[in-house]
N, C-alpha and C positions, 0 to 999 in steps of 0.2 A: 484813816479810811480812804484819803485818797493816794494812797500808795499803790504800786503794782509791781510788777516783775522786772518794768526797767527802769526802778526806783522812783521817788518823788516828783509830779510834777509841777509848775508851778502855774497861778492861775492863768498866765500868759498864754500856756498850752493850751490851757483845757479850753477857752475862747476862743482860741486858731481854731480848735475841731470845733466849734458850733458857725463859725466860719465856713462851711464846705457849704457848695450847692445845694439847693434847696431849703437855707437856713432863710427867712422872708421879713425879720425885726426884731423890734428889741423885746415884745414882749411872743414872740415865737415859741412855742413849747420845746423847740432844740433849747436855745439860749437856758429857758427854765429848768431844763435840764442838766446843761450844765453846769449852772448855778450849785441846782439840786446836788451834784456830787460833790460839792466844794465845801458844801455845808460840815459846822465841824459835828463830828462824832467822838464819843469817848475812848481815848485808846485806853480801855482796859484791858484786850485781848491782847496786846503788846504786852501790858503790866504781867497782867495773870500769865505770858510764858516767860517774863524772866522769873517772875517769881517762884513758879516751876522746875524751872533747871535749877535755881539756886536750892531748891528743897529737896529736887533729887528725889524724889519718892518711886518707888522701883513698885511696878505693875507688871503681873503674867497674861499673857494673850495666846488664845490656845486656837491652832491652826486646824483646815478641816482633816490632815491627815494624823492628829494629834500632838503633834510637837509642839512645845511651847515655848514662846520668847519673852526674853522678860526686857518690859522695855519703862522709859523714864513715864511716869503719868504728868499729863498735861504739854510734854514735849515732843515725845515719838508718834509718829503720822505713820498710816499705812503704808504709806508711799516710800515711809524711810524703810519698812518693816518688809516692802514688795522689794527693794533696790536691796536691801541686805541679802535676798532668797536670791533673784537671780535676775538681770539685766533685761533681760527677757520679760520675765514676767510685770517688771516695772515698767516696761515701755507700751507694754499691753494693757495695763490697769483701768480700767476707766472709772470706777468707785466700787468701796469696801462695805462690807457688811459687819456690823459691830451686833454682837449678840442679836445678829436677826434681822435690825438694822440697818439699811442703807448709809452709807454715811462715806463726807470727803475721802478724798485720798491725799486733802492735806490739812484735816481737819485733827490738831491730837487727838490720842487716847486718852478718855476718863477715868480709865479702874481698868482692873480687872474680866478679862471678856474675852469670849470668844470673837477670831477675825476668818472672815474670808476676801477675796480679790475677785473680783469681777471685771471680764474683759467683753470686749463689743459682744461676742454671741452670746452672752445671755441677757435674760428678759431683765434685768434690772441693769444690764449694762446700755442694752440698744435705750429704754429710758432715760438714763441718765443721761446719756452721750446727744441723744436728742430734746432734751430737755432746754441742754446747756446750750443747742444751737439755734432753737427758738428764742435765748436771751441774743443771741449776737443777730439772728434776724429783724428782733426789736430793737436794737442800737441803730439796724441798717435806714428802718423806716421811721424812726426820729431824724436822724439826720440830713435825708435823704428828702422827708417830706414834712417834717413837722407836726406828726400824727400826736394824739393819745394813745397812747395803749390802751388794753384793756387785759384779757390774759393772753397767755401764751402757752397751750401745754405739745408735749412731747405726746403724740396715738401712733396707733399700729405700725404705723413706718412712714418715721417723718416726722413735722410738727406743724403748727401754724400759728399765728398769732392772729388776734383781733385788733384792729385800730379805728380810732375814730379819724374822720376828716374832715366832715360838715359835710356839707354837698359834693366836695371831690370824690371821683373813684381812681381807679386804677385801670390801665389797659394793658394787653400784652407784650407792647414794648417796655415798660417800666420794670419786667422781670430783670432783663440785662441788667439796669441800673443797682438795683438792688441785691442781687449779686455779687456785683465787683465793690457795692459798699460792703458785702460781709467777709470777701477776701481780703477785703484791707484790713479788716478788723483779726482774720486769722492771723495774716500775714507778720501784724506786731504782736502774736502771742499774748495777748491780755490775759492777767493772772484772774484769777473770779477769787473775788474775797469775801467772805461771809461775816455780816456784822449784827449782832440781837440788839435792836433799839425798842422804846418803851411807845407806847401807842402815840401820845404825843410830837412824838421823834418823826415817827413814819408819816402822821398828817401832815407836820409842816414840811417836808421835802415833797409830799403829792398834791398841794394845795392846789396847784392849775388844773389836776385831774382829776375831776369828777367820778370815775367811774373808780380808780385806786382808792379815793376816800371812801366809796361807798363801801367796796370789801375790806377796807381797816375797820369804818364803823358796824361792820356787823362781824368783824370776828366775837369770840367769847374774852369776858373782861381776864381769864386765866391764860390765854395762849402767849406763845412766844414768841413774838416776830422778829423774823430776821429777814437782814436784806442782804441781796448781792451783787455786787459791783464786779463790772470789765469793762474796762475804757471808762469811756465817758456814759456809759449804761448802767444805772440803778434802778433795779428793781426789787418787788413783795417775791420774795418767793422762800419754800422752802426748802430748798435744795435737795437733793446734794449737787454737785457739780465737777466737769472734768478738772481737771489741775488750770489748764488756759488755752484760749481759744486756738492755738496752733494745733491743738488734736485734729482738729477739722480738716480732714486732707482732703475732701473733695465737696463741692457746694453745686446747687440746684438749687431754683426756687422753680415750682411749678406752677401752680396758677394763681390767682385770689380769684376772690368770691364775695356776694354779700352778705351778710348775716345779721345778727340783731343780737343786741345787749341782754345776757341774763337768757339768747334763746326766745325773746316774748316779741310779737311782731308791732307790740304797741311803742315798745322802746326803739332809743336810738339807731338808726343805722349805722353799720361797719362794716372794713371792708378783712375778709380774710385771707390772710396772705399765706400759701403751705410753702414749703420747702424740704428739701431732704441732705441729709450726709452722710458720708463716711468716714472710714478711717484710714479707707484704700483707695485709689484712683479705680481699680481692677473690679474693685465692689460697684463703686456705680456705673461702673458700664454693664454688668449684670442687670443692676434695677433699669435703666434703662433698655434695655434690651427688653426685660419683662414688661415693660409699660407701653411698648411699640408691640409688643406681641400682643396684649393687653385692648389695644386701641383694634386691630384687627379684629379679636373676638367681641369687642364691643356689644352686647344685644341689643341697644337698638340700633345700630348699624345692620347686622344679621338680621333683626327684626325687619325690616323693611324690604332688606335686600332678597329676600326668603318667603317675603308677604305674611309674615306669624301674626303680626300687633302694629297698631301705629296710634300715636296720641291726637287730639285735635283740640283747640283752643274754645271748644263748643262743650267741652267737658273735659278740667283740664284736672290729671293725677285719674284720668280712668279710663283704661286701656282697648281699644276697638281690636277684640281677636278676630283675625280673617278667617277664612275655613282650614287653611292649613293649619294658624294659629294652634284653632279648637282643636285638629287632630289630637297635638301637644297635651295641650291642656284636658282633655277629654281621658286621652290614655294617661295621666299618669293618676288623676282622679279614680280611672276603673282600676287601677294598680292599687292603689288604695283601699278601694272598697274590696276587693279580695283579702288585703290586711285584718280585712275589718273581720270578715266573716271568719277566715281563719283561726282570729283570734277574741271572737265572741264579743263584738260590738254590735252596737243597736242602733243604726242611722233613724235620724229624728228631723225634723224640716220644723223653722220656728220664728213667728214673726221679724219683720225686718222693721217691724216703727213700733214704738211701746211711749207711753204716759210717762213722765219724768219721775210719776210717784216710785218705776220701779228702779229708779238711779240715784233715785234720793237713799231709797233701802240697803243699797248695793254700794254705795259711799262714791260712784262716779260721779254724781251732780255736784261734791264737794271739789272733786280732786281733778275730774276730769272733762267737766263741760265745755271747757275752751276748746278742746278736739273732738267735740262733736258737731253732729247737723242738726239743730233743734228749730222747731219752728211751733204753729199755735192750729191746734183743730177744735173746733166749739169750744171757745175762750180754755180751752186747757194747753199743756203744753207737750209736747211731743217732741221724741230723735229718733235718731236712725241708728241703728244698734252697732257699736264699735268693736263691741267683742259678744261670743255667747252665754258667756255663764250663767249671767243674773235671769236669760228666759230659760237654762236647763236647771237650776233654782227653783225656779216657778213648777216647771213640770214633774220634777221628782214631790213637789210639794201638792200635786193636784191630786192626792189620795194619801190614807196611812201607808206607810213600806211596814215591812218586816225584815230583822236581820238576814233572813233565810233570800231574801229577794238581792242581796250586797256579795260581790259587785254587781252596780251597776253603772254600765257602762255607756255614755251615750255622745254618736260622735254626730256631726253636725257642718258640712258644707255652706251652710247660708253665707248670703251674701253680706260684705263689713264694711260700715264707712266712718273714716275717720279722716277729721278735719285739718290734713296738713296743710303749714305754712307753704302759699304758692315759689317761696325759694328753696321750699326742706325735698319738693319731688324733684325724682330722678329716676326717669326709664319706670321699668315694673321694680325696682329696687324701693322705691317708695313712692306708695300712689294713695288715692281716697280711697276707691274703690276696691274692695281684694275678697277672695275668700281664703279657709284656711282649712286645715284637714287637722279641724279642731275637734277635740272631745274631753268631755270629764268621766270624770270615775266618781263615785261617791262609793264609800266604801268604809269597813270598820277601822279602827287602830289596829288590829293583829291582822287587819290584810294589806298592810302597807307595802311592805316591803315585797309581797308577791308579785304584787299589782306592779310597782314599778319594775321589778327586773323582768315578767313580760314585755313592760313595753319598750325597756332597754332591750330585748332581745327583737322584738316587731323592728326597732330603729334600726338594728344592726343590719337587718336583710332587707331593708331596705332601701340603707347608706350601699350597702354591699350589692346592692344591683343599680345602682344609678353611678359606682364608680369612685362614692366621697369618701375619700379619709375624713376622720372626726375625732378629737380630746374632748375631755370629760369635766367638770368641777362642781367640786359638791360647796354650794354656798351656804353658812349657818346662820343661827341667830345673833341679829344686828341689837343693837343697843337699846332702842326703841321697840322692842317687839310684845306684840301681845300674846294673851294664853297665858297658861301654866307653864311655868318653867321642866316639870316632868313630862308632860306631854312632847315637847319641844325634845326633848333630851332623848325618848324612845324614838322621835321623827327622825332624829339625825341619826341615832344609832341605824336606827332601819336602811335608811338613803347609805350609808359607808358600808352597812354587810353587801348592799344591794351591790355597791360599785366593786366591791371589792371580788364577787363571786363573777363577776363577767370576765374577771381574768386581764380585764386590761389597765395600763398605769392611769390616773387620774390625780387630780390637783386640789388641794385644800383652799376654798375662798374667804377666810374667817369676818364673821361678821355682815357678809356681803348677800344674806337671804331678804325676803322681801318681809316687813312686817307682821306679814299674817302666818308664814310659816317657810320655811325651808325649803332648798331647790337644786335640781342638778343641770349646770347650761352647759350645753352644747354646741361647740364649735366644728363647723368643717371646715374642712380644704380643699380647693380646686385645684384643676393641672397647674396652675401659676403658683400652686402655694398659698393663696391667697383667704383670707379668715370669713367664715360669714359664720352670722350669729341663726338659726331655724329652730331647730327643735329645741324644746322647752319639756322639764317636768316638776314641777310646782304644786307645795305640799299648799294646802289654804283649810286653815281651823278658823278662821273670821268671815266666812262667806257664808256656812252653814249657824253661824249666830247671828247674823243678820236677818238671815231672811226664816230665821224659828226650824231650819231643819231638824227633823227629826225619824229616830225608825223605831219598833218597837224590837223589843227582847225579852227574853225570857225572866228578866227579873223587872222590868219596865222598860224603860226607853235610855236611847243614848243617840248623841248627833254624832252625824257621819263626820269623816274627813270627804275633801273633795282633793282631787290632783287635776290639773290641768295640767293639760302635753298635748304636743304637735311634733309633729317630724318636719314635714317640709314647711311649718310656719305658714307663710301665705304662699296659694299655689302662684302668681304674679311672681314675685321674689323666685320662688326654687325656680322658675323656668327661667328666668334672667340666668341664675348662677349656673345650670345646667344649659342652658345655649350659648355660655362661655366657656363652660368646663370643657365642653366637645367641639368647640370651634365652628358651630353650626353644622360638624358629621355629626349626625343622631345614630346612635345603633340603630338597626332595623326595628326590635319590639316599638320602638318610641318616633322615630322617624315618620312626618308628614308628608313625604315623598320616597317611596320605598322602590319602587316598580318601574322604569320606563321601558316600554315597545320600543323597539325600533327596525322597523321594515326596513328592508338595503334600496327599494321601490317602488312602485304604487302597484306591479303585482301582487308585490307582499301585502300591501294592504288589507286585504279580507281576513289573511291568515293572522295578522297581528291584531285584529280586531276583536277575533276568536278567542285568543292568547289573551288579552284584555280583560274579554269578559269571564275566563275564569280566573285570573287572579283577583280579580272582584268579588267574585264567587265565592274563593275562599279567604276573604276577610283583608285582602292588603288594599295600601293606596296606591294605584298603578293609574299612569297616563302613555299615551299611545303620540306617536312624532308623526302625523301624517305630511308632513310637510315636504317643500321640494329641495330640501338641501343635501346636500352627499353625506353617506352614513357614517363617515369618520368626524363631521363637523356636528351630529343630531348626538353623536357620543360625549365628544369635546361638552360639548354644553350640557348633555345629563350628569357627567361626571362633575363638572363646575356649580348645577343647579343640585349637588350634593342627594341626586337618587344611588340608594345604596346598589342596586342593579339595575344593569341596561341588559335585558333581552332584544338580540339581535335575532333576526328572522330571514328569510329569502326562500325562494321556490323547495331548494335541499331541505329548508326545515320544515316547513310544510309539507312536504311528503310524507317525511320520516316523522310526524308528530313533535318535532325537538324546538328546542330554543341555545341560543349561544351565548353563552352565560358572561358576563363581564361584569366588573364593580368599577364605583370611584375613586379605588386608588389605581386605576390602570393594567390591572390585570384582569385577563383573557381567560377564562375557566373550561372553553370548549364546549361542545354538544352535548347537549340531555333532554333527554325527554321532557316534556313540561309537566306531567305528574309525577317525575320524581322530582324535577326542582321544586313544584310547590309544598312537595313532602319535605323536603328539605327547609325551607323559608318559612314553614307554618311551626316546622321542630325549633328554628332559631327566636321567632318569636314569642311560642308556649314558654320557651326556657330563660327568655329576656337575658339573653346574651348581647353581651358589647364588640363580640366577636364576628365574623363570619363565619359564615358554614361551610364554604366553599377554599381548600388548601389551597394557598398560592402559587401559581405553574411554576415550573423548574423557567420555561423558554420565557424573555421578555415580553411585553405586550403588543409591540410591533412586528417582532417576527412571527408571532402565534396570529397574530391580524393578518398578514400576510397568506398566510398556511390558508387562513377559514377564507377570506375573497378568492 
C-alpha cells in the first residue's frame, strides 16, 4: 500500500515529508498522517494479480467502434488496452468507462465488457481529472498547514476541498504557498493507488478525524470502501482517478472561503480552498483569460457603476433596485406577462405570511423550516412564504373544479424569502429576498405532455430573445419515490415524447427526479460559456395528496397533477446572469438608459429639450446633457455611460426638424428626421432585437464626425 511509482519507500522518507514547513508537533494531523499511510494493508491486490497472469483467463472487451480485444482478466488495464490502439490516445487518457462505468485507467479488467477512453473534454474526463487534483490540493493543505479534511469534490470547473483549522483562516497570500506545495507534488508524479479496506480499516487510519469517521460511520453496513493513496495522501474516496499526479500540467488555486460542515451553520467552521487544472499550459491561459473577462462583467460591479441595485447591511441578501435598476427589472416582468397572456396564463397575487398549519400540510415545516422567516402572531406561529405552491394549493382548493376548467394555469410574481446562510449570499445570484416568474399548472394525466411542450416552446422564445443558449435533462424516478410506479412510467413517457418533439438533443439524468415526481432541468449559457441552473419543470403527484386536491369528471373525481416551472427562476438571479451575458450593453428593448440628447450648445438647448420630450412621449428612456462640456466629451461619456444612442442636435437640426444619430459603439449614422428615427427605435423595441436598427456607415466615426461639425 505504500508503494508508488518510484518504488517503495521507507518510513525514513515518509517522516522527511511530514517534516516540510508548516508540520507544528508530534501529535500534528501532518505526522498522523503520515503515520496513517505507513499503516499496514493487505497486499491482496498484489496476490489477486499474480494470481491472474498465472491463470491467464482470456476476456473480450468491445470498443465503441465495435472491434474487440481480448485481453487477460484481472491483468490488462485500459491503459494497456489505450497504449495498444495508439500512443496518442494513451497519452490523452484520463479514465475508462467499463460497461457504462467510470473506471481507472489502471484499474484491471474484470470480465468481459464493453470499454470506452475518455480524454479531458468530456464530462467524465474534466471530473475525473479534477477530482484527482482536489486529492493533491488536500495533500498540499496537510502539509502545508495541518488541516483536517473534510471532502473534497471535483464541480463545474475546478474543485475545492473543505478543511478544518479551529480558529485559523486563510488569507490571500497563502494561495502562492499552496500552489508550489501542489507542484511539488505533481512534479514527483505520484502514482494514485486504490486500496478496498473493511470499515474497521478506514476508522483506524482516520481516528484523528472527526469529520472522516463521521462519513465511515454512516456509510451503509453493504458498501465498499476504498481508499486512495499519492504520496503521502490518503484518502475515502471513491474514485476513479488519473494514472499520477504529473497529468497535472498547469495548477491555480483561486481563492478559499468559509463554509460549514454538512452545509449547517450550527456545525464546524471550514475554510474552502478552490483550485483549478489543466492538461495544457495554453488551456489555462484560456480560463484565465475568461475569469479576467469574467471580473469586468461582474454585476455587481456593473450594478453600482450603472446605479441598477446595491446591497446594504440594514437588510442584508435584499437587493435596494434604483430607478434604472427597476427599468430592468420592470421590463423584463412586462416581457413576461405578455408570455403570459399569449400563452393563456392567469396571474394571481397571494399572501406573503401564512400560519405554519399550511407548511405542516405541504411537508416544508418537516424538511424546510431552517430556511425560513417564522416568527409568532397571537400565540400562533407564522412565515414568510419561500416558494408559491402550497397558497396556489389553497386557491384551486377554494371551490369544486371540474375537468372541463383543467388546465389551469396560474402564474404568480409575489414576493419570496428565504433564509440564506449570511456566507451562502452573493450579489442577486443569491439573496433572501427574490421574486420569480413562478406558476403552476394543475391539470389531468392526459394533458401532461401538452402542457409541458407549450412551455418548452414559451422557454424557447424567450431564451431566444434574451440571447441564451440552453441543454435539456430529463430527470427520472429515484429510488425513494412515491406514487404508483404506472403513473410514474406514463410521467416520464410523456416528459421524453415532449423532449424529443422540440427537435433538440437532450440528456438522460437516471434516477436523479425529485421524490414526488419527475422533471426536466435546464441549463443555460452565457457569452463566457458559463452554466446557470433557471428554469425548472416539475411533474409533483404528492402536493395534490396533501392538501386533498381534487376535480370532478364525468365518472366522479380524480386529483390533478401539478407542474411547476419558471423560465427565469428568480427575476434577481436572470438579471445578474443577463448584466453579465451583455456586459452591461443592454439591447435597446431592455436598456435603462436608451436615449441621450446632446445639444453641440446652449442654443441647442430648447431644441434638445423638445427632442426629449418626444422620445418620452413615445415610451423610451431618454436624458438630455445640458451641461457646459464640449460635444465630443458629453458623447465620450454617453457611449461609456452605455446609452444605446446619442442624438446630436445644433441650429442645422433644428431647423430641418432632424437629429444626428450616433450609437455606443462609435459609429456616426447621420441626419434624420426625428419621426423617422423614433419610428425606427419604437420598431427595434416592439420587435426586442439585440440588434440595432441603424446599418453601420461605410466612413469611420471621426471622419463622418468631422463631415457633421
Amino acid at each position: 500500500f505504500v508503494k508508488d511509482g518510484g518504488g517503495e519507500r521507507s518510513g525514513g522518507e515518509e517522516a522527511r515529508g511530514a517534516e516540510l514547513p508548516g508540520a507544528r508537533g508530534a501529535e500534528n494531523p501532518v505526522l498522523q498522517q503520515a503515520r496513517r499511510a505507513l499503516l499496514p494493508v493487505p497486499q491482496k491486490d498484489d496476490d489477486e494479480l499474480e494470481a491472474a497472469k498465472v491463470a491467464d483467463v482470456k476476456a473480450k472487451v468491445v470498443l465503441p467502434d465495435g472491434a474487440v480485444k481480448e485481453v487477460v482478466k484481472g491483468v490488462t488495464t485500459p491503459l494497456d488496452i489505450a497504449k495498444g490502439i495508439s500512443k496518442k490516445l494513451a497519452q490523452n487518457a484520463i479514465v475508462a468507462k467499463v460497461d457504462g462505468e467510470v473506471w481507472d485507467m489502471f484499474r484491471p479488467i474484470e470480465g468481459d465488457c464493453s470499454l470506452a477512453i475518455c480524454d479531458f473534454n468530456t464530462e467524465e474526463g474534466k471530473e475525473t481529472y479534477w477530482h484527482s487534483s482536489a486529492h493533491v490540493l488536500g495533500q498540499a493543505l496537510e502539509l502545508e498547514y495541518g488541516v483536517d479534511l473534510t471532502i473534497g469534490p471535483a464541480i463545474e470547473e475546478g474543485f475545492y476541498y473543505d478543511c478544518y483549522m479551529g480558529d485559523k483562516t486563510l488569507a490571500d497570500s497563502d494561495k502562492d504557498k499552496i500552489k508550489k506545495r501542489m507542484e511539488l507534488a505533481v512534479k514527483e508524479k505520484q502514482t494514485f493507488e486504490r486500496v478496498v479496506v473493511s470499515r474497521d480499516e478506514a476508522l483506524s487510519m482516520f481516528l484523528e478525524n472527526k469529520f472522516k469517521v463521521e462519513l465511515i460511520s454512516n456509510l451503509p453496513d453493504d458498501v465498499v470502501i476504498s481508499l486512495y493513496r499519492n504520496g503521502p495522501m490518503v484518502d475515502l474516496c471513491h474514485g476513479p482517478h488519473v494514472p499520477n499526479t504529473g497529468y497535472l500540467k498547469a495548477v491555480a488555486v483561486n481563492q478559499s472561503s468559509r463554509a460549514y460542515w454538512r452545509a449547517d451553520v450550527k456545525k464546524d467552521h471550514l475554510m474552502r480552498v478552490y483550485g483549478i487544472t489543466f492538461p495544457e499550459p495554453k488551456l489555462m491561459k484560456e480560463y484565465q483569460h475568461r475569469i479576467e473577462e469574467a471580473k469586468k462583467r461582474d454585476h455587481r460591479t456593473v450594478g453600482l457603476n450603472q446605479e441598477l441595485f446595491f446591497f446594504h447591511h440594514l437588510s442584508p441578501g435584499s437587493a435596494f433596485f434604483l430607478p434604472h435598476g427597476a427599468r430592468v427589472y420592470n421590463t423584463l416582468t412586462e416581457y413576461i406577462r405578455e408570455k403570459y397572456w399569449e400563452f393563456e396564463y392567469d396571474e394571481v397575487i397571494s399572501p406573503n405570511i401564512y400560519n405554519f398549519d399550511l407548511w405542516k400540510t405541504s411537508g416544508h415545516a418537516d424538511h424546510y423550516k431552517d430556511n425560513m422567516f417564522s416568527f409568532d402572531i397571537d400565540n400562533a406561529e407564522f412565515g414568510l412564504k419561500p416558494m408559491n405552491c402550497p397558497g396556489h394549493c389553497v386557491m384551486f382548493n377554494m371551490r369544486k373544479r371540474s375537468f372541463r376548467e383543467l388546465p389551469l394555469r396560474l402564474a404568480d410574481f409575489g414576493v419570496l424569502h428565504r433564509n440564506e446562510a449570511s456566507g451562502a449570499l452573493h450579489g442577486l445570484t443569491r439573496v433572501r429576498r427574490f421574486q420569480q416568474d413562478d406558476a403552476h399548472i394543475f391539470c389531468r394525466e392526459d394533458q401532461i405532455e401538452a402542457e409541458v411542450g407549450k412551455f418548452l416552446g414559451m422557454m424557447n422564445e424567450i431564451y431566444g430573445v434574451l440571447g441564451l443558449e440552453y441543454e435539456m435533462a430529463l430527470s427520472t424516478r429515484p429510488e425513494g419515490y412515491l406514487g404508483e410506479l404506472e403513473l410514474w412510467n406514463k410521467a416520464e413517457a410523456a416528459l421524453e415524447n415532449t423532449l424529443n418533439k422540440t427537435g433538440r438533443e437532450w440528456k438522460l439524468n437516471p434516477a436523479d427526479g425529485a421524490f414526488y415526481g419527475p422533471k426536466i432541468d435546464i441549463t443555460v449559457f452565457d457569452a463566457l460559456r458559463r452554466r446557470f441552473q433557471c428554469a425548472t419543470v416539475q411533474l409533483d403527484f404528492q402536493l395534490p395528496i396533501r392538501f386533498n386536491l381534487s376535480y370532478a369528471t364525468e365518472e366522479g373525481s380524480a386529483k390533478p397533477v401539478i407542474i411547476h416551472r419558471a423560465i427565469m427562476g428568480s427575476m434577481e438571479r436572470m438579471i445578474a446572469i443577463l448584466t453579465e451575458h451583455f456586459a452591461g450593453k443592454w439591447p435597446f428593448w431592455l436598456s435603462p438608459r436608451q436615449i441621450m440628447i446632446v445639444p453641440i450648445s446652449d442654443h441647442s438647448a430648447e431644441y434638445a429639450l423638445s427632442v426629449k420630450s418626444m422620445c418620452r412621449k413615445a415610451g423610451f428612456h431618454v436624458d438630455c446633457d445640458l451641461t457646459d462640456k464640449k460635444m465630443q466629451k458629453k458623447v465620450r461619456e454617453s457611449q461609456l455611460a452605455q446609452y444605446n444612442y446619442i442624438l446630436v442636435v445644433g441650429e442645422e437640426e433644428a431647423k430641418q426638424g432632424t437629429v444626428n444619430v450616433r450609437t455606443r459603439d462609435n459609429h456616426v449614422h447621420g441626419q434624420h428626421p426625428i419621426t423617422h428615427v423614433l419610428a425606427k427605435l419604437a420598431e427595434e423595441k416592439a420587435t426586442r432585437s439585440n440588434d440595432t436598427c441603424f446599418k453601420a456607415p461605410e466612413a469611420p466615426a471621426k471622419e463622418v464626425e468631422a463631415m457633421s461639425i
